[in-house]
C-alpha positions in Angstrom: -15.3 1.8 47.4 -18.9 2.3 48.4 -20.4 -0.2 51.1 -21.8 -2.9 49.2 -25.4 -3.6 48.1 -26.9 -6.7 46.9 -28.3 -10.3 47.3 -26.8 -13.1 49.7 -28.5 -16.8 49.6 -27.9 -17.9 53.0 -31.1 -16.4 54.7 -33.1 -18.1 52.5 -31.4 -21.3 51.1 -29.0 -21.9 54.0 -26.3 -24.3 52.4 -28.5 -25.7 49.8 -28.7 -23.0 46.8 -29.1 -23.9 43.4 -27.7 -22.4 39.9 -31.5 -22.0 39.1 -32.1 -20.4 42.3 -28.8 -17.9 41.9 -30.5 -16.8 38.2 -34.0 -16.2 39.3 -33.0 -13.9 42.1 -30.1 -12.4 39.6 -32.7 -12.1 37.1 -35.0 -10.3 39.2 -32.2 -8.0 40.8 -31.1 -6.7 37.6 -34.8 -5.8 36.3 -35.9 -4.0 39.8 -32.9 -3.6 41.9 -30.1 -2.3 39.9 -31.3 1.2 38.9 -30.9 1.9 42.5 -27.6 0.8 43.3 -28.3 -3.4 44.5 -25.7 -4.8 42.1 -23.8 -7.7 43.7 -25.5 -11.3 43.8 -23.6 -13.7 46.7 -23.6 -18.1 46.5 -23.3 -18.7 50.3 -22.1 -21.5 52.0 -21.4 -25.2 50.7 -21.7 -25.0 47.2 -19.2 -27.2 46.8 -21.1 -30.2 48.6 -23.5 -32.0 46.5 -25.7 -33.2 49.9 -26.2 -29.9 50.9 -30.2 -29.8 51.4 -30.5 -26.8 54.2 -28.7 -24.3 57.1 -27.7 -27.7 58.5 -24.3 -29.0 57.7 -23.3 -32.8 57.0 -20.3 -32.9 58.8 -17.6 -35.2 57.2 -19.5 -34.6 53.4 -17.9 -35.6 50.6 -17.0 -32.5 48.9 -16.1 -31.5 45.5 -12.7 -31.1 44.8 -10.2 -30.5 41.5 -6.9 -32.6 41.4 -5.2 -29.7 43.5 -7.6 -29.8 46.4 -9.5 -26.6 45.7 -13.4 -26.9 46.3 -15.6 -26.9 42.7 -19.2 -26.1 42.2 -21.3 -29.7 42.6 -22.7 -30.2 39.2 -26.0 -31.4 40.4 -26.5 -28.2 41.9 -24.6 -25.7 39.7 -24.6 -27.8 36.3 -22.7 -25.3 34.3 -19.7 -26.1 36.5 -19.3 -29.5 34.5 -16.4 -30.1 32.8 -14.0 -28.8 35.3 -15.1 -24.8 34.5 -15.9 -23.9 38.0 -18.4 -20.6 38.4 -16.6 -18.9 35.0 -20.3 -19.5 33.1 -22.6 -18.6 36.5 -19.9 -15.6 36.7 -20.8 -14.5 33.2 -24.8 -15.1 33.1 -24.6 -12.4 36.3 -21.8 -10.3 34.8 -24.1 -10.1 31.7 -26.6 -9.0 33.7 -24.4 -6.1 34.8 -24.0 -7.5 38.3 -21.5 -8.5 40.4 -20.8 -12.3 41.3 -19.8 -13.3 45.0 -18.9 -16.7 46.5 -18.5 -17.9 50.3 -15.3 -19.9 51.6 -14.3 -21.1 54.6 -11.2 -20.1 56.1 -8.5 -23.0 55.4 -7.9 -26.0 53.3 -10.9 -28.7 52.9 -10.2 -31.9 55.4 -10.0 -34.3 52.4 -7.4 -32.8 50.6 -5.5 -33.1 53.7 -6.4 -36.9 53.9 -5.4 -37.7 50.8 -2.4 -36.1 50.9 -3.2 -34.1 47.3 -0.4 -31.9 46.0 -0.7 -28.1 46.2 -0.7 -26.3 42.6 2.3 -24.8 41.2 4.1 -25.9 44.6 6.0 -29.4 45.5 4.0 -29.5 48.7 1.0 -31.6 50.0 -2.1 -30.1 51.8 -1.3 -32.1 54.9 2.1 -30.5 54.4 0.7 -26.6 55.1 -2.7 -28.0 57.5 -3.3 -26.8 60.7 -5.6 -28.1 63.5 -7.5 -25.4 64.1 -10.6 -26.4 62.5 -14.0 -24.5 63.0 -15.7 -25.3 65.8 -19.2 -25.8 63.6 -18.0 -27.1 60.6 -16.0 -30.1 59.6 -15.2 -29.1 56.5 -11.6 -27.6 56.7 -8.2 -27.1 58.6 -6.4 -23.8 58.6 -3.6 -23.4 56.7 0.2 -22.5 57.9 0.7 -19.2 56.2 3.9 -18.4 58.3 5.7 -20.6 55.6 5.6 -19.7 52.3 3.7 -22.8 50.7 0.9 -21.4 53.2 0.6 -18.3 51.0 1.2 -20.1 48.0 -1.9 -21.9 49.0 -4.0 -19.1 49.4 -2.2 -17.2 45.9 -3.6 -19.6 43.9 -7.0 -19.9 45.2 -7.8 -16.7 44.9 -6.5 -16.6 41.4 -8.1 -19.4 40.4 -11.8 -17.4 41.7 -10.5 -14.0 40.1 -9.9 -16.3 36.8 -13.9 -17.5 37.6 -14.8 -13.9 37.8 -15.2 -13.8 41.2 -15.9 -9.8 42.5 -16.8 -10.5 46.5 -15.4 -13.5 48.6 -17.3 -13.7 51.9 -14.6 -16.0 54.6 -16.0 -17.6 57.2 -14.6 -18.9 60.3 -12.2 -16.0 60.8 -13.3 -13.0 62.2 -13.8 -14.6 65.2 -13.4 -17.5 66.7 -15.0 -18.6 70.4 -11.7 -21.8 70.5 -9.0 -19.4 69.3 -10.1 -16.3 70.8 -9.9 -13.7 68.4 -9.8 -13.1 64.2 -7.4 -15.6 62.5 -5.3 -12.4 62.2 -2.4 -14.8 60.4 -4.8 -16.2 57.6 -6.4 -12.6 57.1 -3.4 -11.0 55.8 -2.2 -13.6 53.6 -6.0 -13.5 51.7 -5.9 -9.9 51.5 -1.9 -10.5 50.1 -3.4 -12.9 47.7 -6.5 -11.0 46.7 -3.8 -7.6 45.9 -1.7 -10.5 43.8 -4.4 -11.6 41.4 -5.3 -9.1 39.0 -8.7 -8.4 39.8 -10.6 -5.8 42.6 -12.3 -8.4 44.7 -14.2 -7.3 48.0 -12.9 -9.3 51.5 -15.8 -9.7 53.8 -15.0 -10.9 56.5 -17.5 -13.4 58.8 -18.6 -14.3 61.5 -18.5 -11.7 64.3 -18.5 -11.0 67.0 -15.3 -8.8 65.4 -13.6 -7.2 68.4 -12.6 -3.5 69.0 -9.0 -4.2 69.7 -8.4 -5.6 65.8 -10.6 -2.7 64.3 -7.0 -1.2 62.7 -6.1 -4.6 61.3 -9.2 -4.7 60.0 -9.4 -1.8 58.4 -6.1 -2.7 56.8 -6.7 -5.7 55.3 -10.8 -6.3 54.4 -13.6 -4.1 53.3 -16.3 -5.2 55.8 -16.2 -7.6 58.7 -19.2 -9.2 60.7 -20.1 -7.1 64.2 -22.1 -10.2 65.3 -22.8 -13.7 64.7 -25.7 -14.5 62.1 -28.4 -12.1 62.3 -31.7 -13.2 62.3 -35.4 -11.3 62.3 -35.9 -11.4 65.9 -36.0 -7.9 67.9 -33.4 -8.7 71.0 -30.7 -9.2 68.2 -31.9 -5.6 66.7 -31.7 -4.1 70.0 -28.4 -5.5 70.4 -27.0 -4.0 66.9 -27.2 -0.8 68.7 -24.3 -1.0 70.9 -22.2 -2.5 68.6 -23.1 0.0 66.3 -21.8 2.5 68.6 -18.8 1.0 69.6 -17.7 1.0 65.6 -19.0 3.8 64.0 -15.2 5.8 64.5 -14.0 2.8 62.3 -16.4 3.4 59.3 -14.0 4.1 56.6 -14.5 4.6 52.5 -13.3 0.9 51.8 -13.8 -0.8 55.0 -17.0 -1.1 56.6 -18.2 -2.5 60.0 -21.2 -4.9 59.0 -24.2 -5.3 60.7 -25.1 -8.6 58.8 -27.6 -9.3 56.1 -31.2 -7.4 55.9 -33.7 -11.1 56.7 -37.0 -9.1 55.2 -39.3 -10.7 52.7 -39.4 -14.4 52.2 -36.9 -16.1 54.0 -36.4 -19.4 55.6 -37.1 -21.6 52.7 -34.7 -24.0 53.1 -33.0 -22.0 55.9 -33.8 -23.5 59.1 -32.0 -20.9 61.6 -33.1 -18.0 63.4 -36.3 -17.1 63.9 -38.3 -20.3 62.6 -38.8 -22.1 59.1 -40.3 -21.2 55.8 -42.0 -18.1 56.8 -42.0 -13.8 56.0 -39.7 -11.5 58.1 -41.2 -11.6 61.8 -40.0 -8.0 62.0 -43.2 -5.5 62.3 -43.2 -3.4 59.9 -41.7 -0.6 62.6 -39.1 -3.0 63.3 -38.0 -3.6 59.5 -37.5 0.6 59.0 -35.9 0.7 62.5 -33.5 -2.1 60.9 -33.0 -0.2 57.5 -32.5 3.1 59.2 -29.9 1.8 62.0 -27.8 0.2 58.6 -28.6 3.0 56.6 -26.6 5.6 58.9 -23.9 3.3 60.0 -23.2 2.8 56.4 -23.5 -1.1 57.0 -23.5 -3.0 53.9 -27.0 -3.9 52.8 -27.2 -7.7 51.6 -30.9 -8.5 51.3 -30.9 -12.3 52.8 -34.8 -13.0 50.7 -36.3 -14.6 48.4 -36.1 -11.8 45.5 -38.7 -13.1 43.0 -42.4 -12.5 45.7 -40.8 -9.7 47.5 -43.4 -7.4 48.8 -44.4 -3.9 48.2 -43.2 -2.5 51.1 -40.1 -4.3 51.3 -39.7 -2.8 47.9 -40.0 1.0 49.1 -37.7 0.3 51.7 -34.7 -0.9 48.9 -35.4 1.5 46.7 -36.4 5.0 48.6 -33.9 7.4 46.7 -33.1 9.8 49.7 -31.9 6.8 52.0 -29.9 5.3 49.2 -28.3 8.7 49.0 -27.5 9.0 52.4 -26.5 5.3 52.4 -23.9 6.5 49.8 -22.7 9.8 50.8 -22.1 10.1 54.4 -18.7 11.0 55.6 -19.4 11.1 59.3 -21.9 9.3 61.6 -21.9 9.0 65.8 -24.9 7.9 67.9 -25.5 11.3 69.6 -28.2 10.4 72.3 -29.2 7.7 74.2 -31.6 7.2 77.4 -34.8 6.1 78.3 -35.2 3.7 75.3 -34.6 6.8 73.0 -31.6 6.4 70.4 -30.7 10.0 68.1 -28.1 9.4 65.9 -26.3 12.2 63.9 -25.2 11.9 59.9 -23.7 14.6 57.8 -22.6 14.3 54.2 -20.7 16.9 52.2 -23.8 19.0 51.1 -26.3 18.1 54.2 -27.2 16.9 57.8 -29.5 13.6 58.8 -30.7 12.5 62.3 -32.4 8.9 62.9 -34.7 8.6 66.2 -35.1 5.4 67.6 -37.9 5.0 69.9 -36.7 1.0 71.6 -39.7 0.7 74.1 -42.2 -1.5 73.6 -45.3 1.1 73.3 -45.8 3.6 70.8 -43.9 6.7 72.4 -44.1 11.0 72.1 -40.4 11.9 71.7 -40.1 14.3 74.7 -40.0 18.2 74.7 -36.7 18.6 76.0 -35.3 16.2 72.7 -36.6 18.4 70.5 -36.0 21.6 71.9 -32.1 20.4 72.0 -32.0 18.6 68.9 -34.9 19.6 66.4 -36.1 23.2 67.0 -35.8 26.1 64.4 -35.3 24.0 62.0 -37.5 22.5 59.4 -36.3 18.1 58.2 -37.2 15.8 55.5 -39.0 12.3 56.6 -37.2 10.5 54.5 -39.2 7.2 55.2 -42.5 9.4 54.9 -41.5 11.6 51.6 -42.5 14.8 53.5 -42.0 17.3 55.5 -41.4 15.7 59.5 -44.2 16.8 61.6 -44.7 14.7 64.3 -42.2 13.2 67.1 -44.3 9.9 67.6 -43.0 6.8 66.7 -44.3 2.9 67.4 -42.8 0.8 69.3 -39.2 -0.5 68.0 -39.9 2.1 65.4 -37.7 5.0 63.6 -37.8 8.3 62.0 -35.1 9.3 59.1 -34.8 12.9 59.0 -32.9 15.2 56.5 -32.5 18.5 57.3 -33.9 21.2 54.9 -31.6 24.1 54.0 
């Protein structure tokens, strides 16, 4: 499986998405994004509550549940959910598109179906019977669920079929790759979703969210999801950038085909509409533009998966370029090996080779425009000619802006 590419609503929309919303930026992702590889469109958080009107949660919302307990589109956002058919018809439209359909879900079983005492389909259990109190620490909605006994995974088993039955080709879980109460992944819960998603029929993608994911479960991980959060939410601010390159370090031996260490969602373009996290409200990226190719270039050669977090439909012209330049989708694609090779004095050199060819990606981290020094590209760059990727030419010059990158491929 190649890392994933697509669109995710959260950066944007926070909790508060609509179907509408989800088939204008579908819409626009098929007609300009699909050609180069963007194929998977992602409903974030909360679609199941009807209140939902930003990043903010209501805690204690009533939520929209089926007779069994399992959280349903609310129709007065998604109204092709009516009539108890779930995302089956949002699933098709974006299937029909040629796209891939993705949903969020918290880890566990929601807190009213515990209350109520609802039965558990296809089981003669109750959802109070399988809960556990070890509820998020930010969201009300849900306790975890007892997956050491076998109505646990029944739990689970049937919720995922029910989503592969919806079409569902990407579940993002949340409250589970860390946790700051519980100290570490909910390891337990992890394997019985990744059990469940092998059970139902269909190839469904297990990301895995929020980070910080730690170094000691990177096996397990690797085991059991395809990508899993390095960080908490990542926002369009340049300390959280600067951070990524540590982490990014620290994983890069872990960058498997199938499982892939994620740096988070790509918050260019238009964002903050109804999001109010991060960097500020309604507003474009507050990356420079140095700082946006610094981003794409650091995700690029980790081999990150790229979810563009933006309002698709007024994207500009040179986020555009960045999505769709050919040679960094390539590379994006075809790498088999990646390390960070260089690092001191605010310069970053990482080092990228595929089967047919080499890449290198300077990072110049200061805040002034910089001359990468002599002795960097005597050691790393001389007698040989490279490819500016981000320029479409041949690489001439060592200087780089501030927080800015160069993408280099090297020229047989």
């Amino acid at each position: 499986m190649k890392s994933p590419k697509g669109w995710n609503s959260w950066d944007s929309y926070g909790a508060s998405v609509t179907e509408a919303e989800v088939k204008q930026n579908a819409v626009w992702l098929q007609e300009n994004l699909l050609e180069f590889g963007w194929d998977y469109v992602v409903v974030d958080i909360q679609w199941y509550e009807p209140t939902a009107d930003s990043s903010l949660y209501h805690n204690f919302a009533h939520l929209t549940m089926d007779q069994f307990g399992r959280l349903q589109p609310a129709v007065n956002r998604f109204p092709s959910a009516a009539g108890e058919k779930g995302f089956k018809p949002l699933s098709d439209f974006v299937h029909d598109l040629g796209l891939k359909f993705g949903i969020h879900i918290m880890r566990g079983i929601p807190r009213e179906a515990v209350h109520q005492h609802l039965p558990i389909f296809g089981i003669d259990k109750t959802a109070d019977q399988i809960a556990q109190n070890n509820i998020c620490p930010w969201n009300a909605d849900m306790y975890g669920v007892d997956v050491s006994q076998p109505a646990g995974q029944a739990y689970y088993d049937n919720l995922i079929q029910m989503y592969a039955d919806w079409g569902v080709d990407f579940i993002k879980v949340d409250d589970i790759a860390d946790s700051k109460i519980y100290h570490g992944a909910h390891k337990e819960e992890i394997a019985a979703l990744a059990q469940a998603i092998k059970k139902c029929g269909r190839e469904i993608v297990l990301s895995l969210s929020p980070g910080p994911a730690h170094l000691e479960d990177g096996s397990f991980l690797q085991q059991h999801a395809n990508m899993w959060h390095l960080t908490d939410d990542f926002w369009d601010n340049w300390p959280q950038l600067y951070q990524m390159f540590e982490k990014c370090e620290q994983w890069a031996p872990l960058i498997a085909n199938g499982s892939y260490p994620d740096c988070d969602m790509l918050p260019l373009g238009h964002i903050g509409i109804r999001s109010v996290d991060g960097s500020g409200g309604n507003r474009q990226s507050n990356f420079t533009p140095a700082e946006q190719q610094t981003m794409m270039t650091l995700w690029g050669i980790f081999q990150s998966p790229l979810m563009f977090g933006g309002e698709l439909t007024d994207m500009n012209e040179m986020t555009y370029r960045l999505l769709t330049n050919k040679d960094y989708l390539k590379m994006h694609e075809s790498l088999n090996y990646q390390r960070q090779i260089f690092r001191e004095n605010e310069w970053v050199i990482w080092f990228g080779k595929s089967a047919d060819t080499e890449y290198y990606a300077i990072f110049n981290l200061a805040d002034e425009e910089r001359q990468l020094p002599d002795d960097l590209l005597s050691v790393y760059f001389s007698g040989t000619n490279y490819f500016d990727i981000w320029q479409g030419a041949t690489w001439q010059s060592g200087k780089l802006p501030a927080h800015g990158a160069a993408l280099l491929r090297k020229e047989n």
